[in-house]
C-alpha positions as CSV (number, residue, x, y, z in Angstrom):
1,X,-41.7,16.6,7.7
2,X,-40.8,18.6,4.5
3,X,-37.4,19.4,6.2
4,X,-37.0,15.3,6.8
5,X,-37.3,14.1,3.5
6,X,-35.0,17.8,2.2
7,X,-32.3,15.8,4.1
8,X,-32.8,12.6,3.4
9,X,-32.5,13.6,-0.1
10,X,-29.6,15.0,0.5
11,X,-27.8,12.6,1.8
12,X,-29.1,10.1,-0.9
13,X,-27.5,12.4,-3.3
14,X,-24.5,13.2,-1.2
15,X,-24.3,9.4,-1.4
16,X,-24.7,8.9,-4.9
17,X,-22.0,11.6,-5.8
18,X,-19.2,9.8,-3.8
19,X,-20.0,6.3,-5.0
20,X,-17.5,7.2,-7.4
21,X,-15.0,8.9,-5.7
22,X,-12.0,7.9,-5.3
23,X,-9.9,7.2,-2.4
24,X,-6.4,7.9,-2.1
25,X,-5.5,4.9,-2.6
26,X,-7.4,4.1,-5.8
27,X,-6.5,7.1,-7.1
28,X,-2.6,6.4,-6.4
29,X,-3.4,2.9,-7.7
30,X,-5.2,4.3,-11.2
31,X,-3.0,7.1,-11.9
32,X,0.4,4.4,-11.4
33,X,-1.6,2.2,-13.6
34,X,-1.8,4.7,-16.2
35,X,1.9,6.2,-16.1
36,X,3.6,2.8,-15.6
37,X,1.1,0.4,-18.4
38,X,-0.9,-1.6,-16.0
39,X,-4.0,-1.5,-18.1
40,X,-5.8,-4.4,-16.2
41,X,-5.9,-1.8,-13.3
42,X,-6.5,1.6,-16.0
43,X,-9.7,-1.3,-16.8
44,X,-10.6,-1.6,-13.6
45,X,-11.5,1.3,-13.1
46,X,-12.7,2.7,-16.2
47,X,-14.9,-0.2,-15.8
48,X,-16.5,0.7,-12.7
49,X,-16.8,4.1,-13.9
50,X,-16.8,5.1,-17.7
51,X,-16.8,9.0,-16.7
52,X,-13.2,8.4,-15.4
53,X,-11.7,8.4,-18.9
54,X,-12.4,12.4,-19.0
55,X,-11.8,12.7,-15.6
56,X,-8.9,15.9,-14.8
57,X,-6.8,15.3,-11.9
58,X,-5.3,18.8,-11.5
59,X,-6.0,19.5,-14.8
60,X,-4.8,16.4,-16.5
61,X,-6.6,13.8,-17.9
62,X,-5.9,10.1,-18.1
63,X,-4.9,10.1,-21.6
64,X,-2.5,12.5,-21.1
65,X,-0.7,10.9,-18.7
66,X,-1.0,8.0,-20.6
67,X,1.1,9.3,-23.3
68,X,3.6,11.6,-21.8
69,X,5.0,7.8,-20.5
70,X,4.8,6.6,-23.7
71,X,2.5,4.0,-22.8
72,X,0.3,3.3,-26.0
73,X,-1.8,0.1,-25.0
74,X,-3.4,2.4,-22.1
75,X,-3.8,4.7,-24.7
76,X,-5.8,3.0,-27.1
77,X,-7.6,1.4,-24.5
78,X,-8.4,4.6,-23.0
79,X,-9.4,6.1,-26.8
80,X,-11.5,3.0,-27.5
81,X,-13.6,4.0,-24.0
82,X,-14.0,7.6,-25.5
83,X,-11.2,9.6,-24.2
84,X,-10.7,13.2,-25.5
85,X,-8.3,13.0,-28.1
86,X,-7.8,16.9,-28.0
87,X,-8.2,18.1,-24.4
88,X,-5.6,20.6,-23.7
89,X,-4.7,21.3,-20.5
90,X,-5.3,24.9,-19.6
91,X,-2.5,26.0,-17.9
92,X,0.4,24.0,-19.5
93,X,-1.5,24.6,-23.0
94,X,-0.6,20.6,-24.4
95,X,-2.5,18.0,-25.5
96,X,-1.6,14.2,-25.5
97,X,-0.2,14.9,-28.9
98,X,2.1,17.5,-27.9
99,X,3.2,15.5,-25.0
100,X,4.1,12.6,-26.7
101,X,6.0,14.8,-29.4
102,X,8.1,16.6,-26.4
103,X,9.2,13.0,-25.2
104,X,10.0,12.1,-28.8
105,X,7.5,8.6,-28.9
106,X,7.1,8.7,-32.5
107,X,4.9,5.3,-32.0
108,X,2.4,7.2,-30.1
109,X,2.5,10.1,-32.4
110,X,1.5,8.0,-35.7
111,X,-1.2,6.3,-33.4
112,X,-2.3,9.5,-31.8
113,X,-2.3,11.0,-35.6
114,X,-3.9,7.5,-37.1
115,X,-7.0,8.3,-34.5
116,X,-8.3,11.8,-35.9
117,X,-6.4,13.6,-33.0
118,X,-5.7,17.8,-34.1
119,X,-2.0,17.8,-35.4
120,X,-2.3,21.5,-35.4
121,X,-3.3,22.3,-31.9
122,X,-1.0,25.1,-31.0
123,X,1.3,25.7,-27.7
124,X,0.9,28.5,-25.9
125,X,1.0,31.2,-27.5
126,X,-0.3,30.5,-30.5
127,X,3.2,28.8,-31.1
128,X,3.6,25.3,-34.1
129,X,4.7,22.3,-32.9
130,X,7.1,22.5,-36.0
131,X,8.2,26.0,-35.0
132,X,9.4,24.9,-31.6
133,X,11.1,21.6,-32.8
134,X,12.8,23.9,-35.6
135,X,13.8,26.3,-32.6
136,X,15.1,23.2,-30.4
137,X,16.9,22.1,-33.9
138,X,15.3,18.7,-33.8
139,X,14.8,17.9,-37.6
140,X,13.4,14.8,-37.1
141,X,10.7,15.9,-35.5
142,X,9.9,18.5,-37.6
143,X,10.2,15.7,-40.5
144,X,7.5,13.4,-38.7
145,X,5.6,16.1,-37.4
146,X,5.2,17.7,-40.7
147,X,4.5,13.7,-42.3
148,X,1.6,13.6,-39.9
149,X,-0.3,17.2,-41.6
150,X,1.1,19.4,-38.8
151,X,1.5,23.0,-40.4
152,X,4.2,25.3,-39.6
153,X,1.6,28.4,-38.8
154,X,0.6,30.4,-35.7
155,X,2.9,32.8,-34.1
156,X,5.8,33.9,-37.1
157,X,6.8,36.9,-34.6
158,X,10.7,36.8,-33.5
159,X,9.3,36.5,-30.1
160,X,6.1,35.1,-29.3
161,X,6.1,33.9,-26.3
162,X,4.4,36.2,-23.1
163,X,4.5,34.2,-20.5
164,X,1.4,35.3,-19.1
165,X,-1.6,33.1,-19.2
């Protein structure tokens, strides 16, 4: 009997746990609604399930994804449900911030910035966001980047990158 109900438990948890799974298709369906801007579908299924807003999907989170598209509505929506303003990914080493810097949305950089995100998360490497926009001669960006508080610290070596992780 005590075996019985160990299984039955078991599968009411199993259950439980992939209530909010997604399929293939939703997940194809969420992750196009948050690279392309269909936030009725991003609210859909942040919705259904809150714990989606922090959710990785190999290593990236919604927010993000969001951002590296420039898409700034699903953005705020997604910071308004409690998204992560600072995750970085661990691999890759960027943050929403950084992406949205490398794609040049200055937009989504003053929101980003506006919302309390850390300016002064560094690449990999311990490398500045100002030090590699300085390297990739993109004055601009240094410009805004330093307007926003981002300090030109970290690594100051001739060569700091590894390349290991």
């Amino acid at each position: 009997m005590k075996l019985f109900k160990s299984l039955l438990a078991l599968l009411t948890v199993s259950f439980a746990l992939n209530a909010f799974a997604l399929t293939d298709e939703e997940y194809m369906e969420f992750t196009d609604g948050l690279t392309e801007g269909h936030i009725k579908v991003v609210q859909k299924y942040i919705e259904a399930d809150p714990e989606l807003v922090n959710h990785k999907f190999f290593g990236w989170e919604p927010l993000q994804m969001a951002a590296s598209k420039g898409k700034l509505d699903v953005v705020k929506y997604l910071i308004s449900k409690g998204a992560d303003k600072d995750y970085m990914h661990p691999i890759s080493h960027n943050s929403a911030f950084h992406l949205a810097a490398f794609t040049g949305d200055t937009a989504m950089l003053k929101y980003l910035a506006s919302v309390g995100v850390n300016v002064n998360q560094k690449l990999k490497d311990n490398v500045s966001l100002i030090r590699y926009f300085r390297e990739e001669n993109n004055p601009k960006m240094v410009e805004l980047l330093t307007q926003l508080g981002t300090k030109d610290d970290g690594c100051q070596e001739v060569k700091c990158f590894t390349y290991e992780d």
